[in-house]
Chimera marker file (.cmm) of the C-alpha trace (Angstrom):
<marker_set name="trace">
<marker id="1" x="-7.876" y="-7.975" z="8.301" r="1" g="1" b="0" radius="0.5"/>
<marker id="2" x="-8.358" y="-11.711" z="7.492" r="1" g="1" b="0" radius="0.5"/>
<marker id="3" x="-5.962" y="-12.394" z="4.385" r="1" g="1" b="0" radius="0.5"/>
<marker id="4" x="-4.313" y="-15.802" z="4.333" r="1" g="1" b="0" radius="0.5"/>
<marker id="5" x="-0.287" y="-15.357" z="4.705" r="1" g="1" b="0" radius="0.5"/>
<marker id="6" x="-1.401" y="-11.809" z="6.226" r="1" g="1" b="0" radius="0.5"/>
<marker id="7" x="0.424" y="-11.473" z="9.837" r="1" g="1" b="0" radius="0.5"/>
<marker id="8" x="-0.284" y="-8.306" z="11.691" r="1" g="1" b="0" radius="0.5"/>
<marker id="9" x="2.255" y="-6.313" z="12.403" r="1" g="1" b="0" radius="0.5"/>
<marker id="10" x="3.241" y="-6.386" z="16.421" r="1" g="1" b="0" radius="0.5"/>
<marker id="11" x="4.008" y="-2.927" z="18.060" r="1" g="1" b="0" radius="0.5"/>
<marker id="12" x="5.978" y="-2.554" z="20.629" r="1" g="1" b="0" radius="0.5"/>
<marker id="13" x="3.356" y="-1.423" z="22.941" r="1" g="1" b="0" radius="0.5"/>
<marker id="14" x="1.951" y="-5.140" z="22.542" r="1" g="1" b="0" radius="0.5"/>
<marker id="15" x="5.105" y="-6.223" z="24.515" r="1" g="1" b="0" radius="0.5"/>
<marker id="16" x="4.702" y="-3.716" z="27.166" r="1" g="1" b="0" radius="0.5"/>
<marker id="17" x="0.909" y="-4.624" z="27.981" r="1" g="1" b="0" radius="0.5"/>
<marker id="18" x="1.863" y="-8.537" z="27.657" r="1" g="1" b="0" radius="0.5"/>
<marker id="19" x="4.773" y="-8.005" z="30.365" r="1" g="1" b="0" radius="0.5"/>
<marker id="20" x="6.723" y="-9.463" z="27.604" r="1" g="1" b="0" radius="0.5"/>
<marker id="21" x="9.711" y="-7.306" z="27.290" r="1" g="1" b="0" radius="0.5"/>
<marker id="22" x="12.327" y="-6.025" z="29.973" r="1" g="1" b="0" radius="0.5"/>
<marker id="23" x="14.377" y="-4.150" z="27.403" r="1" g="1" b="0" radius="0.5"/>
<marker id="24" x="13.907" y="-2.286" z="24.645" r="1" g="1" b="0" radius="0.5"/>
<marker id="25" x="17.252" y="-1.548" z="22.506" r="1" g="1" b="0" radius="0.5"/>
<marker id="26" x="15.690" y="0.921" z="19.439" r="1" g="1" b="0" radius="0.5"/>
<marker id="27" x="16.811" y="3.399" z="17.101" r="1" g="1" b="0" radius="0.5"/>
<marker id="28" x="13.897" y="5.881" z="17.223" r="1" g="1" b="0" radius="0.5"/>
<marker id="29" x="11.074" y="5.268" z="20.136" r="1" g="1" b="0" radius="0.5"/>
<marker id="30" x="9.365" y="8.484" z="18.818" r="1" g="1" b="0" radius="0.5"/>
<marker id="31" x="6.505" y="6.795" z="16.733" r="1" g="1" b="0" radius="0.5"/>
<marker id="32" x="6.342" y="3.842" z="19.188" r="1" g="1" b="0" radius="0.5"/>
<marker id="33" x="6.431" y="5.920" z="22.084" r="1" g="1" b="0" radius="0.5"/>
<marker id="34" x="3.869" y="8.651" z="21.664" r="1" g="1" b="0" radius="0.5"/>
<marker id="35" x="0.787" y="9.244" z="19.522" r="1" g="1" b="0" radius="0.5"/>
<marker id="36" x="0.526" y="12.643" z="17.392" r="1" g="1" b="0" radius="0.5"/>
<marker id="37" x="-3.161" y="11.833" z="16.801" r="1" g="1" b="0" radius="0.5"/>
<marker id="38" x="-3.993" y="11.035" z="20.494" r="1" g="1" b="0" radius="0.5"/>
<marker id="39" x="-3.962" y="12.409" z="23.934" r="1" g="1" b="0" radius="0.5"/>
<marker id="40" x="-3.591" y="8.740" z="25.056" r="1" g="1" b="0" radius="0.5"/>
<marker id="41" x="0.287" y="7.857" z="26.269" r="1" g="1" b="0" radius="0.5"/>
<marker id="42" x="0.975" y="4.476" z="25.030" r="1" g="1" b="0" radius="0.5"/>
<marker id="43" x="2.035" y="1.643" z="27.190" r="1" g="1" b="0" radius="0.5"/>
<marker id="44" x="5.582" y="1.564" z="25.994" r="1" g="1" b="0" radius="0.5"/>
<marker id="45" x="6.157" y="5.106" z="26.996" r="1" g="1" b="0" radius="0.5"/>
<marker id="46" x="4.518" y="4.328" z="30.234" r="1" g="1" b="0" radius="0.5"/>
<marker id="47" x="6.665" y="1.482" z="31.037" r="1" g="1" b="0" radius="0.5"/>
<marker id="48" x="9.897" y="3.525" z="30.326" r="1" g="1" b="0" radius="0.5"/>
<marker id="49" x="8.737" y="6.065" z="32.435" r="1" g="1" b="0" radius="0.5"/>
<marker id="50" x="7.256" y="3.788" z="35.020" r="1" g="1" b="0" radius="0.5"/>
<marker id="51" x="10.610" y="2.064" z="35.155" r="1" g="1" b="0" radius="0.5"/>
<marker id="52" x="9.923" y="-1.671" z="34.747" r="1" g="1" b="0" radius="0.5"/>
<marker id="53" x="11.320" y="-1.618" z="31.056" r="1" g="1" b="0" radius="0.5"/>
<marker id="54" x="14.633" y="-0.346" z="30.199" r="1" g="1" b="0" radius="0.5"/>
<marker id="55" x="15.530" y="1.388" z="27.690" r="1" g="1" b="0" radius="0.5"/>
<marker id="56" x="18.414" y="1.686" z="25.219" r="1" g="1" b="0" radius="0.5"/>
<marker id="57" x="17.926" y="4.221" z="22.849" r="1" g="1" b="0" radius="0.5"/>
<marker id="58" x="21.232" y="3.518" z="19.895" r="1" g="1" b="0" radius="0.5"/>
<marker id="59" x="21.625" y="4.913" z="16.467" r="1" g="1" b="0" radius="0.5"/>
<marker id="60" x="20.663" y="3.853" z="13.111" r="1" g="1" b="0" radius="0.5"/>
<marker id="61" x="24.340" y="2.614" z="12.510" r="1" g="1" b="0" radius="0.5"/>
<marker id="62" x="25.221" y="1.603" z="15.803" r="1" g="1" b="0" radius="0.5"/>
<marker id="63" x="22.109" y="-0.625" z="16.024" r="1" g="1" b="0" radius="0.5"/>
<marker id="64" x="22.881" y="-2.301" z="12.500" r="1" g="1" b="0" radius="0.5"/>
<marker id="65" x="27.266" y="-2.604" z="13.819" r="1" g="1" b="0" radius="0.5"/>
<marker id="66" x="25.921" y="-4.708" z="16.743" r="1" g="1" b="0" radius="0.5"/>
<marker id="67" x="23.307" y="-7.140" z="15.225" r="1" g="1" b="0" radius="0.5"/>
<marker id="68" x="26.394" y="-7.535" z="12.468" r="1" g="1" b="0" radius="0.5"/>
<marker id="69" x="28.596" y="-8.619" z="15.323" r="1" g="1" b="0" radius="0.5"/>
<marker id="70" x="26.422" y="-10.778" z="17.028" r="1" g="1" b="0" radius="0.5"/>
<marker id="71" x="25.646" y="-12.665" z="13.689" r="1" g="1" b="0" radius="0.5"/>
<marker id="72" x="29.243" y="-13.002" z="12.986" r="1" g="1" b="0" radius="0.5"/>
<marker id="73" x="29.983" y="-14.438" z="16.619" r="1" g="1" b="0" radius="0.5"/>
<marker id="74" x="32.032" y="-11.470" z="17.181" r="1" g="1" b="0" radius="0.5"/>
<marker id="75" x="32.788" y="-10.302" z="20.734" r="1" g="1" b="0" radius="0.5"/>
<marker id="76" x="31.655" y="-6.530" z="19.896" r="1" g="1" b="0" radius="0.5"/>
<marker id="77" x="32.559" y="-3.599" z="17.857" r="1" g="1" b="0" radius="0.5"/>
<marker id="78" x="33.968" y="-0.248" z="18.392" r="1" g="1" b="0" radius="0.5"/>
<marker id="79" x="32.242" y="3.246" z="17.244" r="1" g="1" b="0" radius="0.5"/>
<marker id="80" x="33.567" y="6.988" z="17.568" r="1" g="1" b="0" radius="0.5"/>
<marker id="81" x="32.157" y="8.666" z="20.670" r="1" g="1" b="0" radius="0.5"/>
<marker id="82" x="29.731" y="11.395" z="19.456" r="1" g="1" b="0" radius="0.5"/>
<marker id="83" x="28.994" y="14.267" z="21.929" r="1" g="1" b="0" radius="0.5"/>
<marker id="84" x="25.405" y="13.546" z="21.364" r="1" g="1" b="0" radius="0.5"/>
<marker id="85" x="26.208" y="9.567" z="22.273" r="1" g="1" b="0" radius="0.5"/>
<marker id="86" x="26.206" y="9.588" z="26.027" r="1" g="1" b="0" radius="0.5"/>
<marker id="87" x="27.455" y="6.318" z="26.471" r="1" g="1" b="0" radius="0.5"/>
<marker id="88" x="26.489" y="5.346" z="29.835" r="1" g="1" b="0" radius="0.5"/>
<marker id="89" x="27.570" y="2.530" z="31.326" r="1" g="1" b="0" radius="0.5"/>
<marker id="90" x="29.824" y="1.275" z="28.279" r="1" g="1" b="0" radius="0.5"/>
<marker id="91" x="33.535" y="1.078" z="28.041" r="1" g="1" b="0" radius="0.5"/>
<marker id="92" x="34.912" y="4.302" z="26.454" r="1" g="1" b="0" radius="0.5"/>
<marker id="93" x="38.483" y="3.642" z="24.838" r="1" g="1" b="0" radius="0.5"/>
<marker id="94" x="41.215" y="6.198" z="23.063" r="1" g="1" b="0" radius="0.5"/>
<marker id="95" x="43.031" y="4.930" z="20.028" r="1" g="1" b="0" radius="0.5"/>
<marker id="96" x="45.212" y="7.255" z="18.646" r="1" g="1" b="0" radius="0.5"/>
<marker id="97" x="43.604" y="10.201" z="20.058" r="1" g="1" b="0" radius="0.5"/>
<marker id="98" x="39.902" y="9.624" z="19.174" r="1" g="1" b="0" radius="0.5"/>
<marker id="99" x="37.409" y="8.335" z="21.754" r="1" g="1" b="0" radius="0.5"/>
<marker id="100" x="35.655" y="4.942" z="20.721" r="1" g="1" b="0" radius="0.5"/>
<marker id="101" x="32.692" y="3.199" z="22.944" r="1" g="1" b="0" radius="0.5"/>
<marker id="102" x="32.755" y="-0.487" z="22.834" r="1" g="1" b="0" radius="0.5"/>
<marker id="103" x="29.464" y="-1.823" z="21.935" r="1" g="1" b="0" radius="0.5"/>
<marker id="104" x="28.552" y="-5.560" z="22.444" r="1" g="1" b="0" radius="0.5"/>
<marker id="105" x="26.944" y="-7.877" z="20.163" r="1" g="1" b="0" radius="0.5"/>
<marker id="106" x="23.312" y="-8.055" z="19.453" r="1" g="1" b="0" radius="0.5"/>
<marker id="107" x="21.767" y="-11.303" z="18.696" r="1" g="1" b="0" radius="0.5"/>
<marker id="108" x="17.871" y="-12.732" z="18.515" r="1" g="1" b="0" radius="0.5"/>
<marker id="109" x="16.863" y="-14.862" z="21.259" r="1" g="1" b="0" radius="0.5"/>
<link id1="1" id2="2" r="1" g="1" b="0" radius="0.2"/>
<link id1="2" id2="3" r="1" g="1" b="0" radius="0.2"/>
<link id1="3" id2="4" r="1" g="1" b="0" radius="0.2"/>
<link id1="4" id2="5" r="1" g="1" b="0" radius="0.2"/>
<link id1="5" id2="6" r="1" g="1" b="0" radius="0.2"/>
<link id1="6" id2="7" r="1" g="1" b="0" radius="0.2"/>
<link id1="7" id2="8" r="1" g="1" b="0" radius="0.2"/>
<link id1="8" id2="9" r="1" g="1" b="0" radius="0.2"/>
<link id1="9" id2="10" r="1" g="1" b="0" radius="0.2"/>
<link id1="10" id2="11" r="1" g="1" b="0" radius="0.2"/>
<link id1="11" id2="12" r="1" g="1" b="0" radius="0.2"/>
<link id1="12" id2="13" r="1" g="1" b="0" radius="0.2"/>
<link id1="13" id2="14" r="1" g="1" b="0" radius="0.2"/>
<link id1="14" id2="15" r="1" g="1" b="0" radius="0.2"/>
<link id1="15" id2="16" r="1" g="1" b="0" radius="0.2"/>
<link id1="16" id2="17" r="1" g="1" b="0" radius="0.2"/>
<link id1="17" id2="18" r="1" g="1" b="0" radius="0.2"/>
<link id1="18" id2="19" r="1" g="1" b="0" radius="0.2"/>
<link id1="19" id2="20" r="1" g="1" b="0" radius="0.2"/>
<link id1="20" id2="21" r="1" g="1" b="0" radius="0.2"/>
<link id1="21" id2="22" r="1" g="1" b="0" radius="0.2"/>
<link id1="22" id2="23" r="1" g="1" b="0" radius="0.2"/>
<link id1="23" id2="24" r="1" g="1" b="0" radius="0.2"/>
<link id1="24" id2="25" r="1" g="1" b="0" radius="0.2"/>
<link id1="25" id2="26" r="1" g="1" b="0" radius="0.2"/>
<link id1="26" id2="27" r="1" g="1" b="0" radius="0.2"/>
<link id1="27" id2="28" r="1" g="1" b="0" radius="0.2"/>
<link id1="28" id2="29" r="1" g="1" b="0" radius="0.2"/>
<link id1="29" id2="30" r="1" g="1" b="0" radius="0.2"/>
<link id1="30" id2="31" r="1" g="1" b="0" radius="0.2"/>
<link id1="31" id2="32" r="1" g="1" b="0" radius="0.2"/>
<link id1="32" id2="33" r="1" g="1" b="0" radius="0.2"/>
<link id1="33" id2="34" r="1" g="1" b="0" radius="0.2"/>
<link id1="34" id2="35" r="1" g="1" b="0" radius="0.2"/>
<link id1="35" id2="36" r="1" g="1" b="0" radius="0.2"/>
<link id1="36" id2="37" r="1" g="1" b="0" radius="0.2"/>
<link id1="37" id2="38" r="1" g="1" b="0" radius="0.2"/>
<link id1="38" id2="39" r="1" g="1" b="0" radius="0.2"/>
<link id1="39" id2="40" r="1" g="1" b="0" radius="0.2"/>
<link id1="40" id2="41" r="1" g="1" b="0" radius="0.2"/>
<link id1="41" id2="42" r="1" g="1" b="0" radius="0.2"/>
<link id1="42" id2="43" r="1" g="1" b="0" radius="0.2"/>
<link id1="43" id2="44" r="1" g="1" b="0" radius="0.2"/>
<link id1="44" id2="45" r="1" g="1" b="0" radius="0.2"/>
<link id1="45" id2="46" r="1" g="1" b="0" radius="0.2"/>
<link id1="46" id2="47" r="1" g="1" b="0" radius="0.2"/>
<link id1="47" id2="48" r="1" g="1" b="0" radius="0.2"/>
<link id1="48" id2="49" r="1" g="1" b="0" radius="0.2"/>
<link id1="49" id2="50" r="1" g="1" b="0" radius="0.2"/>
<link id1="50" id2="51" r="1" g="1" b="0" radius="0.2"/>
<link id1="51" id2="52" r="1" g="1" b="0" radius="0.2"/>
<link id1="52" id2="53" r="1" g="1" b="0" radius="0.2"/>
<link id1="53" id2="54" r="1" g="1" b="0" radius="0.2"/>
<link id1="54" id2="55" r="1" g="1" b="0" radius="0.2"/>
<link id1="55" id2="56" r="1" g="1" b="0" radius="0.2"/>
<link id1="56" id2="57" r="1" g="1" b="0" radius="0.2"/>
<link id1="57" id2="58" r="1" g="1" b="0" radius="0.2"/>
<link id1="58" id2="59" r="1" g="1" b="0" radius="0.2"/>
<link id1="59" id2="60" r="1" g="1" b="0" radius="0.2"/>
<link id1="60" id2="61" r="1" g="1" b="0" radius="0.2"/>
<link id1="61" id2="62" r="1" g="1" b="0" radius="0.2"/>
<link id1="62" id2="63" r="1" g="1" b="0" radius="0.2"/>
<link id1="63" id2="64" r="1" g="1" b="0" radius="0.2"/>
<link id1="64" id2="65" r="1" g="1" b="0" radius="0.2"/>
<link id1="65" id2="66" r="1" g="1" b="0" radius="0.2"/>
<link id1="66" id2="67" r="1" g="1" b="0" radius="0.2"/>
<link id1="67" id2="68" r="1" g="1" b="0" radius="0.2"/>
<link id1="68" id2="69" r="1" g="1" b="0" radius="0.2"/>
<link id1="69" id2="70" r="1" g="1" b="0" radius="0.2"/>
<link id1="70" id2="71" r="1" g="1" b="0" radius="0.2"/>
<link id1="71" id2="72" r="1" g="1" b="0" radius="0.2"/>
<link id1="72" id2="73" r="1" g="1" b="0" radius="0.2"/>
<link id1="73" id2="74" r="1" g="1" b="0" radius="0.2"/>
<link id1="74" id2="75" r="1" g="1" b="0" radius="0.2"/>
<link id1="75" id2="76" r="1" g="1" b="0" radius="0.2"/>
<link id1="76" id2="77" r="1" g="1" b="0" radius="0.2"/>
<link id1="77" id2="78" r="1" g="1" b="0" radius="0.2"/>
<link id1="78" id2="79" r="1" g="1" b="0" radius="0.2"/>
<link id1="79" id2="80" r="1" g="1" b="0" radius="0.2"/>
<link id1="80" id2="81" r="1" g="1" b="0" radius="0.2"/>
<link id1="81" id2="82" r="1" g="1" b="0" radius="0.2"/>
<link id1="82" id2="83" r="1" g="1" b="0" radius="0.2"/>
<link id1="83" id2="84" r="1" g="1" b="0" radius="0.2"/>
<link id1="84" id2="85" r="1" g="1" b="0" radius="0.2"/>
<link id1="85" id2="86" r="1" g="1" b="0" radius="0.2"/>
<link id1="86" id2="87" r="1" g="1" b="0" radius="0.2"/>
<link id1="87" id2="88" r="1" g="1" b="0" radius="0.2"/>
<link id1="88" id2="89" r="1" g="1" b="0" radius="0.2"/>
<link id1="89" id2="90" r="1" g="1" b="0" radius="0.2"/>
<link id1="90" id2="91" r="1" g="1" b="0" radius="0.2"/>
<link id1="91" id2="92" r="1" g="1" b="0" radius="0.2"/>
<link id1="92" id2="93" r="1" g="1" b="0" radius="0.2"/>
<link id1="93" id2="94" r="1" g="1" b="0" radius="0.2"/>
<link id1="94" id2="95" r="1" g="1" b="0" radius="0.2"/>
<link id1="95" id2="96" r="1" g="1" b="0" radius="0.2"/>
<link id1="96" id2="97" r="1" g="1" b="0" radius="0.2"/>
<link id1="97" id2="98" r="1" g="1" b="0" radius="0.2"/>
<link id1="98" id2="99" r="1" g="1" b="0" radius="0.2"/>
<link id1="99" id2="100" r="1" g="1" b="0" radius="0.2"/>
<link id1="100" id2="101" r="1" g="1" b="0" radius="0.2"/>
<link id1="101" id2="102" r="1" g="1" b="0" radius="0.2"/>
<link id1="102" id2="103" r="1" g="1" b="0" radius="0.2"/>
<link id1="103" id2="104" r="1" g="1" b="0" radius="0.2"/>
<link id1="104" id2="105" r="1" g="1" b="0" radius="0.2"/>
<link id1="105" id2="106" r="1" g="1" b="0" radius="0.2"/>
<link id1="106" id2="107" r="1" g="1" b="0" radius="0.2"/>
<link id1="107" id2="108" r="1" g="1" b="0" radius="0.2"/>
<link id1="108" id2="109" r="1" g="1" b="0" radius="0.2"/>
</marker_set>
């Protein structure tokens, strides 16, 4: 499509066959990651899989908390440990009996 102010909108799977990305910090890699309407596995998926790109798979919320933090120069945030969360590799805390994860900051580069 050749509309003036028009920018096309960049997948992720751009990034993985451009070597462009080593991590990939997402809510839901479902729709990025695999193809309903084709056989074809998509390079993102493959590069997960494949190992050269990590991946960081956060919630909605949790997602939102930590590019909040890192645009308010904060040093992190703190959300409940969910059962569901596995929280690997992050600092767990226990603050008055409940279980909290410490998540750092997110900001653009």
């Amino acid at each position: 499509m050749n509309v003036p102010g028009f920018k096309l909108y960049r997948t992720p799977n751009l990034l993985m066959e451009s070597n462009q990305a080593v991590k990939v910090i997402t809510t839901c890699a479902a729709g990025s990651m695999s193809s309903r309407d084709s056989q074809e596995v998509p390079e993102m998926q493959r590069a997960v899989e494949d190992g050269p790109i990590e991946w960081e798979p956060v919630s909605q919320g949790i997602l939102a908390e930590r590019i909040r933090a890192g645009a308010a120069d904060l040093g992190g945030s703190i959300a409940p440990w969910e059962r569901n969360d596995p929280g690997k590799g992050k600092e767990k805390r226990v603050i008055d009996g409940r279980e909290y994860i410490f998540q750092k900051p997110l900001s653009a580069d």
